[in-house]
N, C-alpha and C positions, 0 to 999 in steps of 0.2 A: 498321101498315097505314094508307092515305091513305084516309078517307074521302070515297066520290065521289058521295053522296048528294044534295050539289048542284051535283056540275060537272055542265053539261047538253054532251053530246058532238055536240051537234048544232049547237053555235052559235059565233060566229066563235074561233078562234084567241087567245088570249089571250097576250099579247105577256110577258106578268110571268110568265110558267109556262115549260117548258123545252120541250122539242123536241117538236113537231106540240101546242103550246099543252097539254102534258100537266100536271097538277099535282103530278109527284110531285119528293121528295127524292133523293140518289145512295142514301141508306140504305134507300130505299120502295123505291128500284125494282129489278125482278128484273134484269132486261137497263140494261147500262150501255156508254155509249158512250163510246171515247176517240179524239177529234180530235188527229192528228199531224199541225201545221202546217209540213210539209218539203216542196221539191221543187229539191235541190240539183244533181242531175241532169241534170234534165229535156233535153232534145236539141232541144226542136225550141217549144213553146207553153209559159208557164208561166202562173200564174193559179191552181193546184191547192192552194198553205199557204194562202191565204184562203180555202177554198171552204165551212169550216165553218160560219162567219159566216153565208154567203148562204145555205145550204144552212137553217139554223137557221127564219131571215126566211120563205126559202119555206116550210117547213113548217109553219107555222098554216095554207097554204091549204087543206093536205092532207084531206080526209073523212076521220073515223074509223072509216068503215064499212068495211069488208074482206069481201066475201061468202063470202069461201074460210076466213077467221078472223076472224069479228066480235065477238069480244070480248078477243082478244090484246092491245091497248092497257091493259087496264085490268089485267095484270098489271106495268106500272109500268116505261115506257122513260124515261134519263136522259143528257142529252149532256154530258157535262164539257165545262167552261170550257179553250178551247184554251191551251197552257202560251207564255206570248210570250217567255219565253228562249229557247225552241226555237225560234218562230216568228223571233225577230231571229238568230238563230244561224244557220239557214237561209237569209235574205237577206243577210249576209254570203257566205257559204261560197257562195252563188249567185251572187254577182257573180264572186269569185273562178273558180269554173269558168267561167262562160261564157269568161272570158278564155282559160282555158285551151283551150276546147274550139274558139275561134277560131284559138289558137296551131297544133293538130295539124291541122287542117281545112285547112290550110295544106301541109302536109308536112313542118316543122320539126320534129325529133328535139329530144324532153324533155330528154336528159342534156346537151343544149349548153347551156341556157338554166336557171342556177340558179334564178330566181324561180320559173319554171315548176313543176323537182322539189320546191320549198317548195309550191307550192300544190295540186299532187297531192295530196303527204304532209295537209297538212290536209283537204284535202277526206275523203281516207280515213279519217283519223280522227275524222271527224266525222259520219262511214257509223257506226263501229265506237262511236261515243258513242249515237247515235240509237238503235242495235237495244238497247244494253244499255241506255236508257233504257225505250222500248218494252216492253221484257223484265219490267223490273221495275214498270210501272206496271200491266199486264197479269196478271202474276202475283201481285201486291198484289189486284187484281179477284176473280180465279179462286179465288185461298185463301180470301174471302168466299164463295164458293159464288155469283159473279153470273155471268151471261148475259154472254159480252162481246163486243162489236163495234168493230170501229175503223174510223174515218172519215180519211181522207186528204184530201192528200196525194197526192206522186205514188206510182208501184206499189215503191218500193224502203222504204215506210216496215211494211209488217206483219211481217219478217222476224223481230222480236222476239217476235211476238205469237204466230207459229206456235210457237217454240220452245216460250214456256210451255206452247201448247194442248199439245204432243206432251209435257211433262214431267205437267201432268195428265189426260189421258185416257188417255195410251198412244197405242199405233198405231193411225193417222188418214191419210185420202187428202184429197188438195186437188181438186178442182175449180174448174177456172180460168175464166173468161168473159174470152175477150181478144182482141185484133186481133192481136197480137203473142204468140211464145213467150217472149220474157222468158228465154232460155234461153243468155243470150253469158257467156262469163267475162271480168268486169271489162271492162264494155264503156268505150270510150273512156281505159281506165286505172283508170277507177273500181270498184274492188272490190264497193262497195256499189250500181252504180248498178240504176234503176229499170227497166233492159233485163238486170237480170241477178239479179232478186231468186227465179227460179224453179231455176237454178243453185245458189243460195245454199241456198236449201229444201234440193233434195237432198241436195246437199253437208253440210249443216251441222246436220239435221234428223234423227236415227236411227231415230224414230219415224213418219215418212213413208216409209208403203210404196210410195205410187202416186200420181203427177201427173196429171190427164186435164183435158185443155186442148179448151178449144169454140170453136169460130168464127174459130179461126186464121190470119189472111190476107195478114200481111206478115211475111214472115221471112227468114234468112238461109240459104245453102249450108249453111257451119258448125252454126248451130242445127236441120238436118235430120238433116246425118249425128248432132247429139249424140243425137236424139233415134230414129233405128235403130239408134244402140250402146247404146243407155238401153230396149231397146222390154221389157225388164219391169219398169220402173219409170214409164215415158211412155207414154201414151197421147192421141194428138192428133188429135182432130176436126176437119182444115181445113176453112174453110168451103167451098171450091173441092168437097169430095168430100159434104158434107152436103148443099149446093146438085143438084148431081149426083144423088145418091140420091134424092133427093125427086122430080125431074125426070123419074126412071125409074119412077117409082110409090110408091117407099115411103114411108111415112106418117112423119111426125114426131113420134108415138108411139111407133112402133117402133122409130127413133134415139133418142129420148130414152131407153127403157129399156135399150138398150146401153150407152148412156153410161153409167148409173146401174150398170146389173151391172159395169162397168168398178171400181168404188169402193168400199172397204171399209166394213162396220159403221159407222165414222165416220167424218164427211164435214167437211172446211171448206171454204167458202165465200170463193174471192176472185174479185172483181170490179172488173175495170179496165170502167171506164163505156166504153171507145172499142169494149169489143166489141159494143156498140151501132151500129146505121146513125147515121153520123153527122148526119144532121139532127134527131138529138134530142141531141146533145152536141156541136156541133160547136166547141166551143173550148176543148176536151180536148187535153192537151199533146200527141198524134198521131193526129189524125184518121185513118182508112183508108177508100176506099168500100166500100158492103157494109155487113154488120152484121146485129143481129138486131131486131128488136121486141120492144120488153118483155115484153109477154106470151107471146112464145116461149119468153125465159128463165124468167120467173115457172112455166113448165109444166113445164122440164125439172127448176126448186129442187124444187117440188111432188112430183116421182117420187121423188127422195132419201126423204121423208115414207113415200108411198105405198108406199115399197120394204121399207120397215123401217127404215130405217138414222136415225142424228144427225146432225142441225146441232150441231158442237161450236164454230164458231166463226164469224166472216166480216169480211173488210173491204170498205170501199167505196174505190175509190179514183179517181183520176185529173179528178176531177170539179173543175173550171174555174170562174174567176167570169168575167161577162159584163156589160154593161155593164145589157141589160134581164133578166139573173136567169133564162132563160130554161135553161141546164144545169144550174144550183142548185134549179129546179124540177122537173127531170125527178129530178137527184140525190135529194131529198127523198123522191118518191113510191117510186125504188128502195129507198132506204132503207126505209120503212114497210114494203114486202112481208117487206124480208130481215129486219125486227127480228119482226113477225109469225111469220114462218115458223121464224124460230129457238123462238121460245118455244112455236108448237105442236109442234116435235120436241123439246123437255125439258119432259115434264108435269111440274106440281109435284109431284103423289105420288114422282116418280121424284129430286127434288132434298134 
């Protein structure tokens, strides 16, 4: 156990300590964090494999104080060092697709153009290396009995992390915070990509009873009808129809516990930052107008708690660097609530 007898939590940020200037080791801390610096995908903004970094920096701004869990820090959060073979692996394979995704954008058919089907083939395997890294740095966490969180990266990098969640807790529903469903198959060609990591979940996840997506506001024909052929396993919040309800009187108490009754015993946590209004993220690899306010989300995590149910797991993702730090800021403070609010749903008696 880290003695904090003379960290004072009230005073700056301490830069030699790890994330939100905490003092603890990966071995002290209950909740540990793993930084997946990818965003091979990405279609449209990228900025999101460095975001740990900046995201790290802001977080000394952060208050320790949390009035909803004021003393959740001092059970011990920890951010791993991001892995930079992954992270140069990434910006390889990232150059490679843009090219390609300039090639199709075009209207030129792949099988003409050999370089093109080579750089497919790699891109996808380098989908299929990432989850099965993901998988086993995750599942190395989880047999510790830690708390675990992943920080991204764009939205195609947790698909490893659910597996493990689902190989140890059993069956678990995702709740999604997004602008996007996330729900194409191999969008662009891309098996792995970041528009199709909710796809992949179902598909690939047997212990994933139920997806229940919030704040949904750009999507595709295709990705509607998947999800009326999919409606007992999907459940999607568009913002279009939450906005509406509210407008007709209903309170957003009473949405938010729908949501919640939508979601099994256990709960994971993913959060693509763009389901945010985008003037708190706006250099988020696809902005959408619309969005929510933190603390709308902050209220609907909170109902998971108040319902009964566990945070068994959560990523952050899609969160951008900026030139004045200003989404690595907003990243940071989401962060703090989500690592909080995970460890007041896993009391220690219960670990």
């Amino acid at each position: 156990m880290v003695d904090l007898s003379t960290f004072d939590p009230n005073s700056a940020g301490n830069p030699n300590n790890n994330i939100f200037g905490l003092p603890f080791s990966e071995d002290d801390a209950r909740l540990v964090l793993l930084p997946v610096p990818w965003e091979v995908t990405v279609s449209f903004g990228s900025g999101t494999a460095r975001s740990a970094e900046q995201i790290m920096r802001a977080s000394l701004q952060v208050d320790l104080f949390d009035p909803d869990i004021p003393d959740g820090w001092k059970q011990g959060f920890y951010l791993k060092e991001a892995d930079r073979k992954i992270l140069l692996k990434s910006d390889y394979l990232r150059k490679e697709a843009e090219l390609y995704i300039d090639y199709i954008s075009k209207g030129d058919a792949v099988e003409n153009n050999q370089f093109m089907c080579k750089t497919l083939k790699e891109v996808n395997e380098g989908g299929y290396f990432l989850n099965h890294w993901v998988y086993q740095q995750t599942k190395y966490l989880l047999d510790k009995n830690k708390i675990v969180g992943l920080l991204g990266g764009d939205h195609s990098t947790p698909l490893g992390f659910m597996k493990a969640v689902g190989e140890k807790h059993g069956d678990f529903g995702i709740l999604q915070i997004d602008a996007h469903c996330d729900l194409r198959e191999a969008y662009e060609g891309f098996v792995y990509s970041h528009a199709s990591i909710m796809y992949n979940a179902l598909k690939e996840i047997p212990q994933l009873q139920k997806l229940v997506q919030v704040g949904i506001r750009d999507y595709s024909e295709g990705e509607h009808e998947f999800i009326l052929q999919n409606s007992s396993r999907i459940r999607t919040y568009f913002e279009r129809e939450i906005r509406e309800r509210r407008f007709e009187g209903e309170t957003f108490k009473k949405i938010s516990e729908e949501i919640i009754d939508q979601l099994p015993d256990q709960v994971y946590i993913s959060f693509d930052i763009d389901g945010l209004d985008p003037k708190l993220c706006p250099n988020t690899g696809t902005p959408v107008p619309g969005g929510f306010q933190t603390e709308e989300v902050y209220y609907i995590f909170k109902q998971i708690i108040k319902a009964g149910k566990k945070i068994v797991g959560f990523d952050l993702s899609e969160v951008s660097t900026s030139e004045n730090g200003w989404d690595a800021n907003v990243g940071a403070r989401v962060l703090f609530k989500l690592c909080n609010l995970i460890v007041q749903s896993n009391p220690v008696e219960n670990v």
